[in-house]
Structures are given as structure tokens and as C-alpha cells.
N, C-alpha and C positions, 0 to 999 in steps of 0.2 A: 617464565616470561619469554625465553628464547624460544621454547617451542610453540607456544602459543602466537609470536610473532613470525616466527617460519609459517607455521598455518595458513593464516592471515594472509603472508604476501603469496605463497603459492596461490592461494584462492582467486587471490585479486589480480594472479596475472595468466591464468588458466583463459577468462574472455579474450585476452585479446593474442596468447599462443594461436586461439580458435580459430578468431579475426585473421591471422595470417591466411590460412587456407583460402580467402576469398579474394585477394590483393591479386591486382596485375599489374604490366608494368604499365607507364602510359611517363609524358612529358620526356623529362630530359633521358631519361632511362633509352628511349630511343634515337636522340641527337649524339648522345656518348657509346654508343653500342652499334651504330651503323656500320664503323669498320669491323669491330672483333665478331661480330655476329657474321658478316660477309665470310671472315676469316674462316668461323668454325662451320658453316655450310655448304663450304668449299673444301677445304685439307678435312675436317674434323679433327685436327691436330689443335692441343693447348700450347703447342708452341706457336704455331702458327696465330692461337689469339694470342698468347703474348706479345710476338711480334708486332700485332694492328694495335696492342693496348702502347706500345711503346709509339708509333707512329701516330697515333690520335694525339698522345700527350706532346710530341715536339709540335703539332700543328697547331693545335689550340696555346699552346704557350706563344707562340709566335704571333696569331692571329685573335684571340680572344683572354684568356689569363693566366696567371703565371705560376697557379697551384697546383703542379706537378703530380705531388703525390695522389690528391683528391681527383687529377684528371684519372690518371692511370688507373685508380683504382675503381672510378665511377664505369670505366669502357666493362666492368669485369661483373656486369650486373651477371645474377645468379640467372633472370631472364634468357640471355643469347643463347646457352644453351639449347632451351626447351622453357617456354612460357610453362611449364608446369612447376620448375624451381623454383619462381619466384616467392613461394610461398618462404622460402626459407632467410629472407630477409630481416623478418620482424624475430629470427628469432639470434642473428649473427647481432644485430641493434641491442637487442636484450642483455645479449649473451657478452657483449662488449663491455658496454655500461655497466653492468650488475660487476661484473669479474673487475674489472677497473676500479669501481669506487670500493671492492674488497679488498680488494690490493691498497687503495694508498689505506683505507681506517687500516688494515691490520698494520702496516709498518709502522703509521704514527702511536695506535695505541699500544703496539706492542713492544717496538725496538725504541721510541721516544718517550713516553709517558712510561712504559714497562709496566704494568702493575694490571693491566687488564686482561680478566679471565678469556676465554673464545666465545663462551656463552654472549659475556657483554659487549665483544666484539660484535658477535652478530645480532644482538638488539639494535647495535648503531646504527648498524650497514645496512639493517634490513629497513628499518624506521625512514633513514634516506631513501633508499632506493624505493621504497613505497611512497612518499612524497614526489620523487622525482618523476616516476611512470605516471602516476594519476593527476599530475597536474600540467602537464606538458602545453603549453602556451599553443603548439598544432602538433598533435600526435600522427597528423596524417602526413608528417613530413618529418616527423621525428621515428618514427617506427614501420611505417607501413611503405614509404618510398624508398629504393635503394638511394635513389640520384642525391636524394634531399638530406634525406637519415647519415649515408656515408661520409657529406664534405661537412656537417656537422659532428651529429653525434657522436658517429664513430671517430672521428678526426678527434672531440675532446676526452673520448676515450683512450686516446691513444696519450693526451697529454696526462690524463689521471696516472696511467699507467709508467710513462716518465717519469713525474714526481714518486713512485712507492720505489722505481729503481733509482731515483738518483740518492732519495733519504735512506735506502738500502747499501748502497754503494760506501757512503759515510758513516756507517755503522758495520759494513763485510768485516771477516775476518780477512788477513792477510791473504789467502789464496782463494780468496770469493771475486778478490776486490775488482779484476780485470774483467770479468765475467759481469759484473754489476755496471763497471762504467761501459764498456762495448754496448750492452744493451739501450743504457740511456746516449750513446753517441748515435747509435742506429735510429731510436726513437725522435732523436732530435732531427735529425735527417729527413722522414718522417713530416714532423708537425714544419721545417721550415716552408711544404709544397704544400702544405694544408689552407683550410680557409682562414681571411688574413684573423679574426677573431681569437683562434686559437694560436696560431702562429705567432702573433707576437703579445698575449699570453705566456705562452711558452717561452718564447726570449725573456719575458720581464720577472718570471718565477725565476726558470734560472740562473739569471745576475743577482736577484735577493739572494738566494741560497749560497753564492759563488758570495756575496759580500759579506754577508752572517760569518761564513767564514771566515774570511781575512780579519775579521773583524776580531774573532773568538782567538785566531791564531794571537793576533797583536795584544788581544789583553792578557792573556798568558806570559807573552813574551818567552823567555829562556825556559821557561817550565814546558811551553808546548813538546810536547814528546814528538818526532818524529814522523810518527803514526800516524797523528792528527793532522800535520803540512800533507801527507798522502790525498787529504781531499780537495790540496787545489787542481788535483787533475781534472777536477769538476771543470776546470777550462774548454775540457776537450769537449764535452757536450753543446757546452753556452759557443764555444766558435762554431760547429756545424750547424747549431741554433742563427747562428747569427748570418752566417755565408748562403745556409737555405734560402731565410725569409728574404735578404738580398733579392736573391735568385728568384724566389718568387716576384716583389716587389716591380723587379724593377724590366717584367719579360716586357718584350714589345706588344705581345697582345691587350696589356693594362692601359696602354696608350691607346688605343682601338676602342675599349670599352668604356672608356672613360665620355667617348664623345657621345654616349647613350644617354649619361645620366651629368647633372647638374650638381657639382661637390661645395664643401666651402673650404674655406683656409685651415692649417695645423692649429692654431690657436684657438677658432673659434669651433672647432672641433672638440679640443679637449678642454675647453668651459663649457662645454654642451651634454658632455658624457658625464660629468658630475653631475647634473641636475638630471638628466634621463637616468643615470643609476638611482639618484633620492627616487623617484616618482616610482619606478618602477620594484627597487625594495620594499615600500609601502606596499603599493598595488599588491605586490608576491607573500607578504606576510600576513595571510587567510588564517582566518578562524582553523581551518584542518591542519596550517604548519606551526600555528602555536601549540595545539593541542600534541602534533606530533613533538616539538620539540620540550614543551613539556611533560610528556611523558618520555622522556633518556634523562629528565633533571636526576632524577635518584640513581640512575646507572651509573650518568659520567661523576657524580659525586662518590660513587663507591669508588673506581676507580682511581681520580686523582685521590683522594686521602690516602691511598696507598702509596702515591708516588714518590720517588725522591729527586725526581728531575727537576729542577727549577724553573716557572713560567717568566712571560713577560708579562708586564705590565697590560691590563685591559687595553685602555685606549689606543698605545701604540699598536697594537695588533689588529686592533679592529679600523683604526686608520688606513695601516699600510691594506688590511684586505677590503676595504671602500675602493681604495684608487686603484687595486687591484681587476675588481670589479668594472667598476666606472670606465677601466681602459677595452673592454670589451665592446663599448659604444662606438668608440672614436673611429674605426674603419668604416664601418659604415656611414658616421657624420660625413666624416671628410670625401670618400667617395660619391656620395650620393643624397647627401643633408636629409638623411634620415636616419632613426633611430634602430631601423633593421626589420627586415619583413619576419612573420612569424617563425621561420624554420633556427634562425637566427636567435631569435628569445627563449627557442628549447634549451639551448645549452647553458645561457645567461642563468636563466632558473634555477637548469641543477648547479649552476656555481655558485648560484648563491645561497641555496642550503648547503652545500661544503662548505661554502664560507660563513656561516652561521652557525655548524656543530661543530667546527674547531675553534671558533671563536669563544663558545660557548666551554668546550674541553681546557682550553688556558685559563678563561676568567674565573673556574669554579676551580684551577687547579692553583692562580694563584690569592683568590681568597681565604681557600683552604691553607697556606700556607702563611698570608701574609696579615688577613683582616680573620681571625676566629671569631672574633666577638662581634662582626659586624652584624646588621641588618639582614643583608643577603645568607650569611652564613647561618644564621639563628634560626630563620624561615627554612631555610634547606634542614635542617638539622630534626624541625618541628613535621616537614614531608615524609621523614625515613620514619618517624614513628608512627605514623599511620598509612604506610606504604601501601597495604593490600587497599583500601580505599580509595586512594589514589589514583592509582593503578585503577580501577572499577569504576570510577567519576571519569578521567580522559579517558579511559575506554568507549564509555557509550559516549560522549563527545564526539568519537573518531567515527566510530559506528552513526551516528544521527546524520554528522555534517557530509558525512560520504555517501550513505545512501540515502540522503531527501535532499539532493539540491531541487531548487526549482528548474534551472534548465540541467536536464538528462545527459548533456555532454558537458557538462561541467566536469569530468572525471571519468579518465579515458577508460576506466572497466564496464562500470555503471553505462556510458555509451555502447561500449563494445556486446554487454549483457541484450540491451535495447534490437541494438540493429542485429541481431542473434534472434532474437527473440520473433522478433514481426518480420520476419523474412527478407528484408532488407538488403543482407550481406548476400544472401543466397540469390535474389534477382541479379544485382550490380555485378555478380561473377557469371550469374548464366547470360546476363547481356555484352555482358566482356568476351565470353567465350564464343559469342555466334562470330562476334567481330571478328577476335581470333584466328577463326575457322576461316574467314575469306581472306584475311592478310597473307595467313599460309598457302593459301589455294596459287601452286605459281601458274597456273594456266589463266587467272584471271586478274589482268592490269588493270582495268578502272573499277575499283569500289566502290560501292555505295553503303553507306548505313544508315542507321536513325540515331537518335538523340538518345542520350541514355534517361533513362527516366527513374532508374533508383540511385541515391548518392548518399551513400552514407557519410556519416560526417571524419570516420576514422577511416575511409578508403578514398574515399575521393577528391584529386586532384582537380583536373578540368577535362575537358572535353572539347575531341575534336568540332571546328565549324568551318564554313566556306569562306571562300576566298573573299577578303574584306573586313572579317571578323578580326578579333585581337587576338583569339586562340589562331589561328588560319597555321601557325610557326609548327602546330604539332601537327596537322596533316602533310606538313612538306618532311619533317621526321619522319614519320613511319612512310611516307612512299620512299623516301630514303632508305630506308630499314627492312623495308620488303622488298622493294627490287619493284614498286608500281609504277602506274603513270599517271593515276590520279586518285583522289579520295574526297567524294564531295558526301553531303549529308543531304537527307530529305526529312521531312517531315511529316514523311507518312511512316502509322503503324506498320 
């Protein structure tokens, strides 16, 4: 089944490795790159971008917001170099998320649950990660745009990757242990400049973990060993967690931006983010992530029955990871009385298959332990005897609903196979590249171009228009970016 499942996701993520190759940058890629691209066209020194990515992030903190890290590291588009790297974005997105959600499953199912082979390790992680690629709420802004992809995706990349070091850190041996918190102090560092989304995620993970603790300390009391108080250094994360998003919070530039958009109050924010998380758990719970997550029912059932760690209770866990959820709404309520534009709902998504196959990993590890004779237990028990059938029925399930949706972009491969296919990607990059070609041209200040006329649905952002339009913000970028004086659009072929 593991290798059959490695198959599969290689397959399925082969389109849109493709799809990279034909991505350029466009939007914010050139409003965050204006200085470090100046920089490296002038010195060609990387220190010298570092310099202008250091300068770009004090001025926008100041004048526009206060996410530091995700500034800094948006100026660093793989573009400034040479528009020919940009191809390598879709695959640093990939390469983030995929290694991250491997990292937290192996530490929970390996150093927590204990009892799970590598094999079924990577049935897990590969099952998620193929859920999470293919159904990405805008993959055009989850994988194919640095600007968009980075202050997301990669930003809850970074927190996946925090949670396998900090539940690593409380499991290290003695001379791991320094080596495990630095990194989750570093990581915390990190997501406090990140977008506010994961950033205070990040704060509210780590005070659970920090209180789980204290918690386990005090019921032990006298018996606690020693050992085990070593993981309230977990302080040290949750304070630079906390001093970041501060820092982020509270820059002058949030005050500026603020008067763009129309917010509502803390309260009526976080009664809001409950009911957008109901609506939208529904909405995310597709025929393809049932089928996905019922086909891991017979894996993580193998699994727990081996284990000897004790679970929690169903509902409390599935509670606490609701409001868990639910709190990923609230910044964007309150900022802006919305529920979050698409690029925003990428991440929402994959958190909430993480939070439905651990939810799932505890409920069947403490049925397995506490209810054998139940209902649920009986039925799972009734699954492992006709496994290979199973197994063969969600199969072509997976198979049917993934490749015959009625609309084509329903699932980012299937789209990515499409626009591969009828030449689509291949236009939209040879009409990027004529552009290209005159942005570069420094002997010539007033550009003109046409409209692009292929758009595929996994590369395309927007497009430049003339002065008066609501696009109009990216022609004043890229004459920024190239050193122009002007950039209008015609309408002739």
C-alpha cells in the first residue's frame, strides 16, 4: 500500500512540477522586489540584496504591516535574480509543505503513539499531502505565486515544522534537548513576523502544549522526575511567540492599513469565526476526503492497537482542535469583516485535514483502548477482514472522483494535466516572455503591451491595465521594478 501510495502521489504531482516551468512573476512579486532586484542589478552582490531585503522590511513595517518575516522574505523572490528562476517556486512551496507535514506525522506517530511502522507512516503523510495539493481552495496562489504562496503556505510550513520540533524537544534525549528548543525558539521568531493567521496559531498551539504541561507536571506532583520539569523551557519559544506577534501586531504600518479596509469588533469577530469554521468544515469535507480519510481507517487502526501511550477523550480533543481551527478566521474578521480571500483558505484547508487525521489517530486509539466492544470498534474490526477489498472499493472511489469532476479545475493536477495539454500554459509563458523581453530592454522607457489572452486557472493572477482600472497598482510596480516611465496597454493584436 505504501508503495502504491508513493506512486500515486509522485504521479499526481509530476503536472504541476510541469506547470512550474511556465509561471512568471507578476503582482506583488514586483511591489516587494523593487529594492533587492535594484540591488542585484547594481552590486550583483547577495549581500547587497540582503541589505535592500532588510530595508524594504523596516519601511513597510512602518508604512504598511508588521509581518516582518513574510516582508523579508517576500523581497527574496527567486525572480530578482533572473525571471528565469522563477520556475523554482512551485517547487520550494511543495518542497516546504510536503517535508513539514513529514515531520510533524513522523514525530507524533513515532515518538507519541510509538507503535507505527515508516511504511504507515508514509501512507499517512502521503494520503494528506495528496488531499492537501489537489484540493487547494486557489492553487494559483498557493503554489505558483512566490508573493502569495510564501506569506502563506510557506509561513504554515514553518509552523508545521515548529510543532515536530517543539513535541521533539519534549521527547530529546538529554544532549538533543538544547539543540531541539533553539530551533523551536528560532521557528518562533519566525512565525511571530508571519501572517497574522498563522502567527497567532502559533501563539495558541504553543500555550496548549506549554499548559498540557504544567498540567501533567501537577498531576504527577512528587513523582514528576526531574526530566520531565526540563520541558517548561517550552517558555522560551511561547515568549518569542509572543514578543514577535507583538512586534508584528502592533507596527505603525497596521495603522495605515487599517484605513483601507472596514473591521468589526474582538467579540463579534470571534462569534464569527465559529460559524465560518462550521460552514466551511462542511463545505471541505468532499466525497474525495472522505474516501481519502477512509482509506488510513485500517492503517491508523493498526497502529494504535499497538500502542501503549494513553489517548484523550474524543470530544475534548476534537473541541479544543474546532476553536483551534475556528481561530484562524478571526484576523481577518476583525481586520477587514471578512472571512479571508482565497490564498488565506489554502492553509485553513490543510489544517484542517491535520486536524481531522489526528483527531481521527486519538479517537481510534482511545476506542481501541477504552470502548472494544463498541459499535465503532466492531465495524473497524469487521474492515481488517476484508481489507484487500476495501482497499479496492476506496480506491476506484479515489480514482472516479479525482479524475471525472465536472468542472476540470476542481483539482489542481487534473487542471494542471488540461492546461499542459491544449497549450494553454505554453501561450500564457510565451506571452509573458515577449513582455519580459521589453521590461528588460533598458533603452526603452514607455512600454506598451497587449492583454494577455491565455489564463490559465493555475497561473494566472491578473493583469496589467491603464490608468483608471483597479489593476492600474501593477503597472505602477513593475515601471518601479524596471527603472520605466510608463506602461500602458493596447488593444491591438
Amino acid at each position: 500500500m505504501f508503495w502504491a501510495s508513493l506512486t500515486a502521489f509522485l504521479a499526481s504531482m509530476i503536472p504541476l512540477w510541469a506547470m512550474g516551468f511556465y509561471t512568471v512573476p507578476g503582482c506583488d512579486d514586483y511591489t516587494y522586489g523593487v529594492k533587492t532586484h535594484a540591488a542585484w542589478k547594481a552590486a550583483g552582490s547577495l549581500g547587497a540584496v540582503i541589505g535592500a531585503a532588510f530595508e524594504t522590511t523596516a519601511e513597510y513595517w512602518h508604512e504598511w504591516q508588521g509581518t516582518y518575516s513574510s516582508i523579508f522574505l517576500m523581497t527574496l523572490s527567486p525572480g530578482i535574480l533572473d525571471e528565469k528562476w522563477y520556475f523554482l517556486t512551485v517547487f520550494l512551496m511543495t518542497g516546504m509543505l510536503g517535508g513539514s507535514l513529514c515531520a510533524l506525522i513522523h514525530v507524533v506517530l513515532k515518538r507519541y503513539v510509538g507503535s507505527a511502522s515508516r511504511h504507515q507512516r508514509g501512507i499517512c503523510a502521503l494520503t494528506i499531502l495528496f488531499l492537501s495539493f489537489q484540493t487547494m481552495v486557489s492553487p494559483a496562489d498557493g503554489l505558483f505565486w512566490y508573493n502569495g504562496a510564501l506569506h502563506y503556505v510557506f509561513m504554515q510550513s514553518v509552523l508545521f515544522f515548529q510543532a515536530a520540533a517543539l513535541l521533539s524537544f519534549w521527547k530529546a534525549r538529554r544532549g538533543r534537548r538544547a539543540a531541539w528548543l533553539l530551533l523551536s525558539g528560532f521557528l518562533a521568531f519566525v512565525l511571530g513576523g508571519a501572517n497574522l493567521l498563522t502567527g497567532l496559531q502559533s501563539c495558541i498551539l504553543t500555550a496548549f502544549l506549554l499548559l498540557y504541561t504544567l498540567y501533567d507536571i501537577r498531576r504527577k506532583g512528587k513523582e514528576s522526575a526531574p526530566e520531565e520539569r526540563w520541558r517548561l523551557w517550552a517558555l522560551l519559544p511561547l515568549a518569542v511567540n509572543f514578543i514577535g506577534f507583538a512586534f508584528n501586531v502592533l507596527a505603525p504600518g497596521n495603522s495605515i492599513r487599517e484605513t483601507t479596509a472596514e473591521g468589526m469588533g474582538a467579540a463579534a469577530a470571534i462569534a464569527l469565526s465559529f460559524y465560518w469554521a462550521a460552514v466551511y468544515a462542511a463545505e471541505w469535507t468532499t466525497l474525495l476526503a472522505l474516501a481519502g480519510f477512509l482509506l488510513l481507517l485500517p492503517v491508523i487502526r493498526r497502529v494504535v492497537e499497538a500502542a501503549e501511550t494513553p489517548f484523550f477523550r474524543p470530544w475534548r480533543t476534537a473541541f479544543l482542535s474546532f476553536c483551534v481551527f475556528a481561530a484562524m478566521f478571526t484576523p481577518t474578521l476583525y481586520a477587514s469583516s471578512s472571512d479571508g480571500p482565497p490564498r488565506c483558505k489554502n492553509v485553513m484547508r490543510v489544517t484542517y485535514y491535520v486536524l481531522v487525521f489526528f483527531n481521527l489517530v486519538n479517537a481510534m486509539g482511545w476506542y481501541s483502548q477504552k470502548k472494544r466492544g463498541s459499535l465503532f470498534f466492531r465495524l473497524n474490526e469487521e474492515v481488517q477482514k476484508s481489507y484487500p477489498a476495501w482497499l479496492a472499493a476506496l480506491g476506484a472511489v479515489l480514482c472516479a472522483v479525482f479524475l471525472l469532476p465536472a468542472d476540470k479545475n476542481t483539482y489542481t493536477s487534473v487542471s494542471a494535466i488540461r492546461s499542459l495539454t491544449n497549450g494553454e500554459a505554453a501561450r500564457y509563458y510565451e506571452e509573458n516572455a515577449r513582455r519580459l523581453a521589453l521590461y528588460n530592454d533598458d533603452g526603452l522607457k514607455d512600454v506598451t503591451v497587449t492583454y494577455l489572452t491565455a489564463k490559465p486557472y493555475l497561473l494566472f493572477k491578473a493583469d496589467v491595465g491603464n490608468e483608471g482600472s483597479q489593476d492600474y497598482w501593477i503597472n505602477i510596480s513593475i515601471v518601479d521594478y524596471y527603472g520605466k516611465d510608463s506602461l500602458t496597454v493596447t488593444e491591438e493584436e
